[in-house]
N, C-alpha and C positions, 0 to 999 in steps of 0.2 A: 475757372476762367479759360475754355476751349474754346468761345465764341473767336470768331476772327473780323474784323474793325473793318478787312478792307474788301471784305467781300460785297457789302452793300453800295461801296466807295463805284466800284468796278459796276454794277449791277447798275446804278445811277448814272453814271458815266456811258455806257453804251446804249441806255435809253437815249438819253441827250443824244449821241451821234447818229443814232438812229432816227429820230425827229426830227434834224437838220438836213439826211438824208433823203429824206420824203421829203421835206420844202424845199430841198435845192432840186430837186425832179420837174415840182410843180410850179415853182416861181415861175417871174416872167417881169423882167430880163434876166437871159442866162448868167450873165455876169454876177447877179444880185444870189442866183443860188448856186455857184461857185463858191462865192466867198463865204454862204452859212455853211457849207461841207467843207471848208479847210478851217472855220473858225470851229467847228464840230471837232475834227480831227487832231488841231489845236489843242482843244480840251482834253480829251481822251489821253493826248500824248502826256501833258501836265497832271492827271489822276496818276495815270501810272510810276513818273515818277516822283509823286508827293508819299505815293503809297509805300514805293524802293527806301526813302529813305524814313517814312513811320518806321520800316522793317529795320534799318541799321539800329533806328532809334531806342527801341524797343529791347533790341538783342544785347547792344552795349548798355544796357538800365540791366538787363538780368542778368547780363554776365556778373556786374560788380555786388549784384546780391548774391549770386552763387560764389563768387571769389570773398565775399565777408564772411558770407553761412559759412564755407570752407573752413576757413582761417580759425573760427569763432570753436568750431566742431571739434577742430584740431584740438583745441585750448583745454577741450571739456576732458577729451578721450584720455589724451595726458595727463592731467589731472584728476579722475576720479582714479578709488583704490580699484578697482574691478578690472584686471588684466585681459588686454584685447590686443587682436592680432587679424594680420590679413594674411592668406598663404592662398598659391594657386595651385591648380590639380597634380603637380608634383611638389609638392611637399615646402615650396620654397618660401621663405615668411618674407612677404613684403614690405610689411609696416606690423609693428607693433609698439605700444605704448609702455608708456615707464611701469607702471606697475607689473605688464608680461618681462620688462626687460631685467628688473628684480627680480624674476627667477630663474630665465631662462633670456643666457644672449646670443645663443647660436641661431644659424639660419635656415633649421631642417627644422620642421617642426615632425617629421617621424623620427629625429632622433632622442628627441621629449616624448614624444610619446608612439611606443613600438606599438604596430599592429593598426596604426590610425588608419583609416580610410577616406585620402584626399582628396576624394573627384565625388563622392558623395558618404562624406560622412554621417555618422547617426547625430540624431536632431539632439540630445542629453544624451552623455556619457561619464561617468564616473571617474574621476584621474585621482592616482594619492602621489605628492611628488616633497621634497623635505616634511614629513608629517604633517601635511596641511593636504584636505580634501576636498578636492573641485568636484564640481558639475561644469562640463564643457559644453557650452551652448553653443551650435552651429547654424548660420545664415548662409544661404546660396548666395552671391551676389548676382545680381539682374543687370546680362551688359545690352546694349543699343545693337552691337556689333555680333551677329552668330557666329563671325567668325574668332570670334576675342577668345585668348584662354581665360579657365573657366577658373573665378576666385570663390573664396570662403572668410565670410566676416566671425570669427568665434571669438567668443568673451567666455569668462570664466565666473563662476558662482562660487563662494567659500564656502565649504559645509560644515569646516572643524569642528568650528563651536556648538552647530546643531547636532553634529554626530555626537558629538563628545554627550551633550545631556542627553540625546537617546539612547546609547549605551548607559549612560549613569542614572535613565528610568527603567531601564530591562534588568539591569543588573540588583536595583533597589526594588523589584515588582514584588508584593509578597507571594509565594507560592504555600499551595498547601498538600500535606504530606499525611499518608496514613497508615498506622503500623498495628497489624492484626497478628497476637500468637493465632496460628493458624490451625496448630491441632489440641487449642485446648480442652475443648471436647471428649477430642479420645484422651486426654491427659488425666482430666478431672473423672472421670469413669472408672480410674485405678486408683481402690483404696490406698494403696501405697503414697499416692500421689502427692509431693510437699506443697500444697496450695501456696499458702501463705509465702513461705518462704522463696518460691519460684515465682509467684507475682511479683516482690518485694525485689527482687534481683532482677528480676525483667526489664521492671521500672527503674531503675537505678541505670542499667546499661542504657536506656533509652533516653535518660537526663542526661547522660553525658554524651551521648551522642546529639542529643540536640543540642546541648552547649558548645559541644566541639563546633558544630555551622550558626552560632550566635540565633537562635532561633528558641521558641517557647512551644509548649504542647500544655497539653491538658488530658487526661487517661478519663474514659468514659466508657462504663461496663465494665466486666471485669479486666480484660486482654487487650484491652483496645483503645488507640491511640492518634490523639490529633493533633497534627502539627503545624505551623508555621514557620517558613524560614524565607532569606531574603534569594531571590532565581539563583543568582553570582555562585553561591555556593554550591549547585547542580553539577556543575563540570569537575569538583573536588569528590564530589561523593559517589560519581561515576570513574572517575578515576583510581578511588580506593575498592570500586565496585562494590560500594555497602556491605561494608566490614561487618556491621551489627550482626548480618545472617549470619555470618562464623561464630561471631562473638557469643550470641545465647543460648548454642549447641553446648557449653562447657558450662552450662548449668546442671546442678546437679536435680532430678526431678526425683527420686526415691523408688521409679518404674525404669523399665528397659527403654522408656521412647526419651529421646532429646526434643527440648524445644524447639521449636523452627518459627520464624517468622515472615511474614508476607509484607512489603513496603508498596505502596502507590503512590508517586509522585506525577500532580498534575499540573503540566506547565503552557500557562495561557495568559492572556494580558486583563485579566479582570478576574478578580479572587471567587466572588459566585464562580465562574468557569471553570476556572482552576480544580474547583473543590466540587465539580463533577467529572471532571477527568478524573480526576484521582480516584473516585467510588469505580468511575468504568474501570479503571487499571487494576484496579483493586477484583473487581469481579471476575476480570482476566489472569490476574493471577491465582485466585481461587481455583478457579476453574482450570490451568495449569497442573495445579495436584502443590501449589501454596511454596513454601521455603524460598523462595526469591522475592526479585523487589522488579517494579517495572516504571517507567518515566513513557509519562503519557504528553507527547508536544503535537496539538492539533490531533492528526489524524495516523500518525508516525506513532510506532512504540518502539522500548530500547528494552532488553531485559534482562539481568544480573542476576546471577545465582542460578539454585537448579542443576549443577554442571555433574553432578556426583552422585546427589542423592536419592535413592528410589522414593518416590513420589509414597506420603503414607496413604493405605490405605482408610480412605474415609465414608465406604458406603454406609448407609443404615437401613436397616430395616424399616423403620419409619417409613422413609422416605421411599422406599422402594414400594410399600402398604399405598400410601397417601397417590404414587403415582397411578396405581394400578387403577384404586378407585376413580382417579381422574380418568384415565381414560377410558373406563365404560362407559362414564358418562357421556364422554364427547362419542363414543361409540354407536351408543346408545341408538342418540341423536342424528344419526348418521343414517343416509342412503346407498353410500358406498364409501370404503376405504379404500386406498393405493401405500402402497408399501413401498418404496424407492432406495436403492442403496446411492453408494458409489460408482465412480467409470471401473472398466474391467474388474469386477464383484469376484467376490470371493467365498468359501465358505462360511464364516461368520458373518458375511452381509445375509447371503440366502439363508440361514439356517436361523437366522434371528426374524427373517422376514416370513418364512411359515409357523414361527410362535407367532408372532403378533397376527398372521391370518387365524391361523385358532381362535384368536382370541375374538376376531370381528364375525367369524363363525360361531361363535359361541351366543353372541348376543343376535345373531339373526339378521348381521348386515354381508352382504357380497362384499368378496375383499380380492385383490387384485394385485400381481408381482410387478411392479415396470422394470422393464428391460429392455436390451437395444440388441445387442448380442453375448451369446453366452460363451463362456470360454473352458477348455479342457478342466479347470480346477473344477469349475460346479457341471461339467456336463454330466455326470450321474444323478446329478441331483435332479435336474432340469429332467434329463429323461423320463427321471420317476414323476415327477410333476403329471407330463403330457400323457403317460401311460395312466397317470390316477383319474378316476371320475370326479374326486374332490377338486382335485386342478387341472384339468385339463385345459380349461376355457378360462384361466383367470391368467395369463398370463399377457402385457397387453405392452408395445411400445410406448415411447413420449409420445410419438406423434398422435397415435390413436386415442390415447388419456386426455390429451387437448380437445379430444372433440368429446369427451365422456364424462368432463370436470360438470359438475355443478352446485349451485351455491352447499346444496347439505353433503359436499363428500369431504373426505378427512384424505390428506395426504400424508404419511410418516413415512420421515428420513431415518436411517439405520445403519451405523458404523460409520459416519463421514459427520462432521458438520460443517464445511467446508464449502462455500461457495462454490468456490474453483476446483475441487473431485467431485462435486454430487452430479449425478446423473443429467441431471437435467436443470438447470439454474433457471431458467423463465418459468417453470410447471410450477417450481416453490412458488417463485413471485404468482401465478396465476389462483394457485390454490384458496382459499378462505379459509378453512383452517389446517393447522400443520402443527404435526409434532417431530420432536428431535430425539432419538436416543444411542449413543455415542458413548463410547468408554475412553477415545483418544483427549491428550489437553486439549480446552480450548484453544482455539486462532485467533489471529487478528482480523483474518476473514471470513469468521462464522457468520452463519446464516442469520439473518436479524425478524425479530421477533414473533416465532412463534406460541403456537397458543397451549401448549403444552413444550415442556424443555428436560430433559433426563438426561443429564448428564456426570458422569463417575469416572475422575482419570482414574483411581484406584484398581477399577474390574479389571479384568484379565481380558475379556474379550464384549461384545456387544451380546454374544450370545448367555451370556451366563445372565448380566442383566437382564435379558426376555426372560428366561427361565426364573428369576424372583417373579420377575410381575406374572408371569403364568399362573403362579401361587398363588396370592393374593387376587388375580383377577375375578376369580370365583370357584368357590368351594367342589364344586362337580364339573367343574371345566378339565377334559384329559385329554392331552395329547397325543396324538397317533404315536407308534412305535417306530415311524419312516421321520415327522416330525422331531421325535425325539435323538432318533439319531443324527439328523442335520443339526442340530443346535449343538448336539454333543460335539459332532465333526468341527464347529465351527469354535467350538472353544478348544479342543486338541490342536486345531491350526495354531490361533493366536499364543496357547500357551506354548506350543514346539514341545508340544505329547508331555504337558504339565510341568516343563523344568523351568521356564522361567513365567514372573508378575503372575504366580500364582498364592490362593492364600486360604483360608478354611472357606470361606464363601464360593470358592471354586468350588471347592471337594464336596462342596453338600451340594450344589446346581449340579456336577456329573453324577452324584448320589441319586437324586430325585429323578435325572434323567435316565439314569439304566434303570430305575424300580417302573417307571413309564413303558422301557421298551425296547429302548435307544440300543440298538445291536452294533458290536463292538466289530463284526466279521463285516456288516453294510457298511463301519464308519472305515474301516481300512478299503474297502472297496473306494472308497469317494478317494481317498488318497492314492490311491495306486497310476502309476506313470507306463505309457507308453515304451515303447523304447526307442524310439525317436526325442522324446523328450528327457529320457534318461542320458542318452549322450548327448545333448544339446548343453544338458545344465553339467554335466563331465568337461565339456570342452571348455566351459566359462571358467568352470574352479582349477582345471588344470593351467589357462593363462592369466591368471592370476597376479597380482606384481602387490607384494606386502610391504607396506613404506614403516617407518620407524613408529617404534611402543604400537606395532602388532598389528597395523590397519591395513587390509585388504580391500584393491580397488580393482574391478575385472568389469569387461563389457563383452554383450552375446554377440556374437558373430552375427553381417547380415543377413546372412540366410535363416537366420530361425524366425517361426512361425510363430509362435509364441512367445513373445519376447519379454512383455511383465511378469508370465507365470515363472518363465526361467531363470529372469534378475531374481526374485524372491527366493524360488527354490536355490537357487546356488548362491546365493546371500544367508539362506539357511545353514547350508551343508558346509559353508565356508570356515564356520564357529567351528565347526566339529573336528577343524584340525589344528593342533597341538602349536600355541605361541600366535595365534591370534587372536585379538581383542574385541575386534570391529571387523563389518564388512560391510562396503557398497560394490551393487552391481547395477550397469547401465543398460539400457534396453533403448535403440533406436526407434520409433513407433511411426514414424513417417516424419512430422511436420514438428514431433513433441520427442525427446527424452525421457524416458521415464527411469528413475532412481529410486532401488532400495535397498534398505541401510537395518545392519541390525548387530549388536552390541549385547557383550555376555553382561555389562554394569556399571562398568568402569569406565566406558567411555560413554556419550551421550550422544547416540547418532540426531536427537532429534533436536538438540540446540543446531547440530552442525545444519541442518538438514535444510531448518528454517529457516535460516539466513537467507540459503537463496531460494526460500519462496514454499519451501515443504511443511512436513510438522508430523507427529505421531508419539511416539513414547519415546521416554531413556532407550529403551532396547531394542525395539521396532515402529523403526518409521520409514518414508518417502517422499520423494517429490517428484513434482513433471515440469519441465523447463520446455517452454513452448518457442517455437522460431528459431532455432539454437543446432549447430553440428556438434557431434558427438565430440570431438577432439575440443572443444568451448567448453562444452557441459564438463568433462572430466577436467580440465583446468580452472574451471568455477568450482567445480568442488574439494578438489585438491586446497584451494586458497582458501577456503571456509575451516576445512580441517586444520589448515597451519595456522588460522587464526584462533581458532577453539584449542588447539596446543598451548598456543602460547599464552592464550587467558588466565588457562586453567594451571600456567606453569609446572606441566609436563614436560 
């Protein structure tokens, strides 16, 4: 209704004065067209003010519909239960209705509600105020006047009751749960072994642990266990940090090993979901080296246990057989291989990565090292490469493999499976096929699915596993004498010259590799330090600062040049003095920290490690904390450590 009545009024009206205007011109007698121009004017004057008082008419009709609507609106607001309120850009409540005044009868509405924001608050907002939970709806109010201060109409939504059953559907969701002896395997291999009777106990412990969270299972296979229980009881069983893993250690098995077990709890809003999280948690802790338990929510893992025990050894020869043959095949098949470690590589990266060229050599494909730059640890090695006619020309950056990929080449990862350390994280995603082979636990952010996967937390080092599959690759396949001793080199690193996560599957890979060639005077050569390097890694262990039950935490000075080779090396050498347990060393790298961490057993540098973002073994591991000062990084790690203290109730 924007048309307006009197515009036509007026429009007609001045035609008329206008026509009497013209025949008072042209009349004749003057007199006769005088009197149609004032009887003209006359008129005119009467439009206007018939039109003045439509206008009063009009306004007094809409005021008293605005003054009932009012009155009527009033009525409503008052009376429904839904509390409403008007407050202007300082906070001050102009009106509000009975139902706001039942809760609140003060005049500040920031003093109901701290942190509000009065000149433009959020459109929904969450408020909880006597156990009762709103949604605050906010309306700008629209004045005529810019210069008016500025109001806010908000009403409130009750959500109690809705909350209330969505907590009392999340709480009653069923979750499902998975519980794997995880070394029954190697258990049942020992004639000694009480089968029966260690199943029978297993499963006993495990009914009542599933009674204790009102929930049911079902045992399918021999070892193995499927559960159901209601979400609610997830926060109890994290809280007792799933006692079971303790609890089926005090089995008695008639062998030297204790039982251990692996828990996969996956927590999602639909039981199919659920009961795929769980298999993936399950594969991650597998892949862990097993004895803990892990809660899979979404994309988040949480992971209990682990904190003590060295990881059993689970390689097989099988498996190690089976991989080999796989990969000739995929070899085979192949027009070129690329061999890819880790950032700042190490001897066991390089030293695993010219086994596996061997091995692409052997079957008559070109194989290739990526690198970006090399560093003091493997520059002997490197040298010999560029000096050998076998490697000379195989050595190739990321950038350069980008333009070299194509669909028949094979790219293997080696010592890392890690998104976030490998070399190069878009080359994996470019490659077509790709293999993994890695001795460290899995992560939560390992590389996702390649076409071959080798992984053993049990090995000692990446090197030792090449050196199985070298065996098995083929019967007349032999490794050079310089080969041989990189591989060696690279498992004397990881072991720290054989004292620690060593086991007979070591001693027979350095076996096989000195009967090869592998010279013990070139593997001490690969090791040998500078003397720049040697007081560089002196200055970190002499500032030093050893916090309680033996943990050493030191960082290299800015000026060292090599700053990961140092943290490690004086993370090593830090063991080697008398009442300490543990060590991390920090290394500034520009834009990144780099930490590492290394542990005679007792302590688990690699729970601590991963917290904020690392991961590696019980006794050696790392991480790199990116965008971060030095003085942050050691106060995040320091607070990881005091929380792994106090988990583990040390």
């Amino acid at each position: 209704m924007n048309r307006k009545p009197e515009i036509p009024i007026i429009l007609l009206a001045a035609a008329a004065c206008l026509a009497c205007g013209v025949l008072a011109a042209i009349m004749r007698p003057l007199w006769l067209g005088l009197a149609f121009g004032l009887a003209a004017l006359l008129a005119l004057l009467g439009a206007l003010l018939s039109l003045r008082a439509l206008r009063r008419d009009v306004r007094t009709a809409m005021d008293d519909i605005f003054l009932e609507n009012t009155s009527a609106s009033a009525q409503i607001m008052n009376s429904i239960g839904i509390p409403a309120l008007l407050f202007d850009s300082e906070g001050r409540i102009l009106w509000g209705n009975a139902a706001f005044h039942d809760i609140y009868r003060g005049k500040d509405i920031t003093k109901l509600v701290p942190g509000l924001e009065t000149r433009f608050p959020t459109q929904a907002q969450p408020f909880e105020i006597n156990g009762r939970n709103f949604q605050m709806m906010s309306v700008p109010v629209q004045r005529e006047n810019p210069n008016a201060r500025r109001l806010v109409f908000q009403y409130w939504i009750d959500r109690t009751e809705a909350l209330h059953y969505s907590r009392l559907y999340e709480e009653q969701m069923p979750t499902v749960a998975l519980i794997y002896v995880d070394n029954y395997d190697e258990l049942n291999a020992d004639q000694q072994f009480h089968r029966n009777a260690v199943l029978a106990e297993v499963e006993r412990l495990v009914s009542e642990f599933v009674t204790g969270i009102e929930g049911t299972y079902r045992r399918y296979e021999n070892a193995r266990f499927f559960v159901v229980f209601e979400a609610k009881r997830i926060a109890e069983l994290e809280k007792q940090r799933f006692s079971l893993l303790d609890a089926v250690r005090g089995i008695e098995t008639g062998t030297e090993q204790q039982v251990t077990l692996s828990i996969a709890v996956g927590v999602e809003n639909r039981i199919a979901q659920a009961d795929e999280s769980a298999r993936q948690g399950m594969e991650l802790a597998l892949g862990r080296g097993g004895d803990q338990a892990v809660v899979k929510r979404g994309t988040q893992y949480a992971f209990y246990g682990g904190k003590r025990q060295v990881a059993t050894t689970k390689q097989s020869r099988v498996k190690a057989r089976l991989f080999a043959k796989a990969l000739r095949q995929l070899m085979e098949g192949a027009d070129q291989v690329f061999v890819m470690g880790h950032r700042y590589p190490d001897m066991d990266c390089i030293g695993a990565a010219l086994g596996l060229m061997r091995c692409a050599m052997g079957v008559g494909c070109k194989p290739y090292l990526v690198l970006d730059e090399p560093n003091t640890t493997i520059d002997g090695a490197i040298d010999t490469m560029r000096s050998n006619k076998l490697y000379h020309d195989s050595i190739r950056t990321p950038e350069q493999v980008v333009q070299m990929l194509r669909p028949g080449s094979v790219l293997i990862i080696v010592d890392t499976q890690r998104e976030s350390s490998v070399l190069d994280p878009e080359l994996y995603e470019r490659a077509g096929k790709t293999v993994i082979i890695d001795h460290h636990r899995r992560s939560v952010d390992s590389l996702q699915n390649p076409t071959l996967n080798y992984l053993e937390a049990g090995a000692s080092s990446t090197c030792e596993m090449v050196t199985e599959v070298l065996q098995y690759f083929d019967d007349h396949l032999r490794p050079t004498a310089f080969e041989c001793s990189a591989l060696l080199a690279g498992i004397t690193m990881d072991t720290k010259r054989f004292a620690f996560n060593t086991g007979a599957r070591t001693f027979e890979a350095a076996g096989y590799l000195r009967k090869g060639g592998a010279d013990n005077n070139l593997v001490k050569l690969m090791y040998q330090d500078d003397m720049q390097t040697f007081r560089d890694r002196t200055r970190v262990v002499e500032t030093a600062l050893v916090m309680e039950h033996g943990i050493a935490i030191s960082t290299c000075p800015a000026d060292v040049v090599n700053g990961s080779l140092i943290a490690a090396q004086a993370a090593d050498a830090l063991l080697s003095i008398k009442g300490i347990e543990a060590s991390f060393v920090l290394a500034d790298m520009g834009d990144t920290v780099m930490i590492s961490g290394r542990s005679l057993g007792d302590i688990n540098v690699q729970i601590i490690l991963e917290r904020i973002g690392g991961g590696g073994h019980l006794t050696v591991a790392g991480a790199q904390l990116h965008g971060t000062t030095m003085d942050a990084a050691v106060a995040k790690l320091t607070e990881s450590i005091q929380t792994y203290l106090k988990e583990v109730g040390t």
